[in-house]
C-alpha positions in Angstrom: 12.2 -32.4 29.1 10.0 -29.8 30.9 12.5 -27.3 30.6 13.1 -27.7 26.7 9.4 -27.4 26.5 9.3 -24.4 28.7 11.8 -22.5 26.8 10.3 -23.2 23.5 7.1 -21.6 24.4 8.7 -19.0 26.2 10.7 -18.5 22.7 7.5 -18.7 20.1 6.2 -16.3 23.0 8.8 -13.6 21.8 8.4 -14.2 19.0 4.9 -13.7 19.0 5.5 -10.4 20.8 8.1 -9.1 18.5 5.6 -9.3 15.6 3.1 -7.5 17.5 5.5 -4.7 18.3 6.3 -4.4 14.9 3.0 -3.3 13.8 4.2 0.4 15.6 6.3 1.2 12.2 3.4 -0.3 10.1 1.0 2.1 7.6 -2.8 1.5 7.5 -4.8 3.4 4.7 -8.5 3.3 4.6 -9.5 1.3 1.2 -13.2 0.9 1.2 -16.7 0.5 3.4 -19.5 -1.3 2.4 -23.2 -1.6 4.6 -24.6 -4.6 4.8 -27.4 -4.4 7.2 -28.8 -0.4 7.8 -31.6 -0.1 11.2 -32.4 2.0 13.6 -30.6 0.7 16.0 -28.3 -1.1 14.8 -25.3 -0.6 11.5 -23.4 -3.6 9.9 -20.9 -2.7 7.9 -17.4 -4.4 6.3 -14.1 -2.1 6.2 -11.4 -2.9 4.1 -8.1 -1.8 5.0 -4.8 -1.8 3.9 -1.4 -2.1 5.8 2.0 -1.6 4.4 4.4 -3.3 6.8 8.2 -2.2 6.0 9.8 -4.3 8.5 11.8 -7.5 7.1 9.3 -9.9 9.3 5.4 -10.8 9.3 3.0 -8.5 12.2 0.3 -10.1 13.9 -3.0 -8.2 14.4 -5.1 -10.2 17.0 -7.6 -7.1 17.3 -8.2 -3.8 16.2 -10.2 -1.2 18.2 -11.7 1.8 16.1 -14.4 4.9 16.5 -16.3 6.0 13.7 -16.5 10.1 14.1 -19.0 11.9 11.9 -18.3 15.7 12.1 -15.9 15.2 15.1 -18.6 13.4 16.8 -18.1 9.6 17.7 -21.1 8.1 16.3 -19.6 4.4 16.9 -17.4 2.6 18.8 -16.2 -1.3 18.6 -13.5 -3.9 18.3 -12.8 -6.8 16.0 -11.4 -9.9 16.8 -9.9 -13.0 15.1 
Protein backbone atom coordinates (compact mmCIF):
# COMPACT_ATOMS: atom_id res chain seq x y z
CA UNK A 1 0.00 0.00 0.00
CA UNK A 2 2.86 2.43 0.93
CA UNK A 3 4.34 1.94 -2.32
CA UNK A 4 1.14 2.70 -4.47
CA UNK A 5 0.94 5.74 -2.41
CA UNK A 6 4.47 6.61 -2.93
CA UNK A 7 4.40 6.42 -6.53
CA UNK A 8 1.29 8.40 -6.94
CA UNK A 9 2.74 11.31 -5.28
CA UNK A 10 5.92 10.86 -6.88
CA UNK A 11 3.66 10.86 -10.22
CA UNK A 12 1.30 14.16 -9.45
CA UNK A 13 4.92 15.37 -8.48
CA UNK A 14 5.91 15.22 -12.29
CA UNK A 15 3.28 16.18 -13.13
CA UNK A 16 3.36 19.16 -11.15
CA UNK A 17 6.84 19.83 -12.52
CA UNK A 18 6.04 19.34 -16.15
CA UNK A 19 3.53 22.24 -15.94
CA UNK A 20 5.88 24.40 -14.34
CA UNK A 21 8.47 23.72 -17.08
CA UNK A 22 6.06 24.53 -19.52
CA UNK A 23 5.72 28.04 -18.62
CA UNK A 24 9.47 28.42 -20.58
CA UNK A 25 7.57 28.48 -24.09
CA UNK A 26 4.74 30.69 -22.51
CA UNK A 27 4.13 34.68 -23.60
CA UNK A 28 3.38 37.29 -20.98
CA UNK A 29 2.26 40.83 -22.21
CA UNK A 30 1.87 43.63 -19.82
CA UNK A 31 -2.15 44.55 -19.81
CA UNK A 32 -2.66 47.22 -17.23
CA UNK A 33 -1.45 48.83 -13.63
CA UNK A 34 -3.65 50.43 -11.34
CA UNK A 35 -2.37 52.31 -7.67
CA UNK A 36 -4.14 51.72 -5.00
CA UNK A 37 -2.45 53.13 -2.03
CA UNK A 38 0.47 56.13 -3.17
CA UNK A 39 3.07 57.21 0.33
CA UNK A 40 6.15 58.08 0.82
CA UNK A 41 7.35 55.18 1.69
CA UNK A 42 5.43 52.86 0.62
CA UNK A 43 3.45 51.99 -3.35
CA UNK A 44 0.49 49.48 -3.66
CA UNK A 45 -0.33 48.80 -6.75
CA UNK A 46 -2.35 45.80 -8.87
CA UNK A 47 -0.71 44.55 -12.34
CA UNK A 48 -2.70 42.74 -14.71
CA UNK A 49 -1.08 40.45 -16.98
CA UNK A 50 -1.69 38.34 -19.67
CA UNK A 51 -0.05 34.88 -20.66
CA UNK A 52 -0.61 33.08 -23.84
CA UNK A 53 0.39 29.46 -23.11
CA UNK A 54 0.78 27.42 -26.62
CA UNK A 55 1.48 24.17 -25.14
CA UNK A 56 -1.44 21.49 -25.32
CA UNK A 57 -1.44 21.27 -21.17
CA UNK A 58 -2.34 23.82 -18.23
CA UNK A 59 1.16 25.86 -16.51
CA UNK A 60 1.31 26.47 -12.97
CA UNK A 61 2.67 29.84 -11.70
CA UNK A 62 3.24 29.40 -7.89
CA UNK A 63 5.26 32.89 -7.84
CA UNK A 64 6.38 35.47 -9.94
CA UNK A 65 9.46 37.72 -9.08
CA UNK A 66 9.58 41.23 -10.93
CA UNK A 67 11.59 44.77 -10.73
CA UNK A 68 10.03 47.87 -11.65
CA UNK A 69 12.84 49.98 -13.63
CA UNK A 70 12.10 53.70 -14.16
CA UNK A 71 14.65 55.12 -16.68
CA UNK A 72 16.86 51.97 -16.42
CA UNK A 73 16.87 52.50 -12.76
CA UNK A 74 15.23 49.70 -10.39
CA UNK A 75 12.98 51.67 -8.40
CA UNK A 76 11.22 48.41 -6.96
CA UNK A 77 11.75 45.02 -6.36
CA UNK A 78 9.25 42.13 -4.98
CA UNK A 79 7.53 38.76 -5.43
CA UNK A 80 4.00 37.48 -5.41
CA UNK A 81 2.82 34.47 -4.12
CA UNK A 82 -0.32 32.33 -4.21
Amino acid sequence: MLLVLGVAVLTATCGMQRKRDNLKNCKFTFEDVTFETLGLTEIKFRLKMGLENPNDEEVVLDRMDFEVLAQNREIAKGQQKD
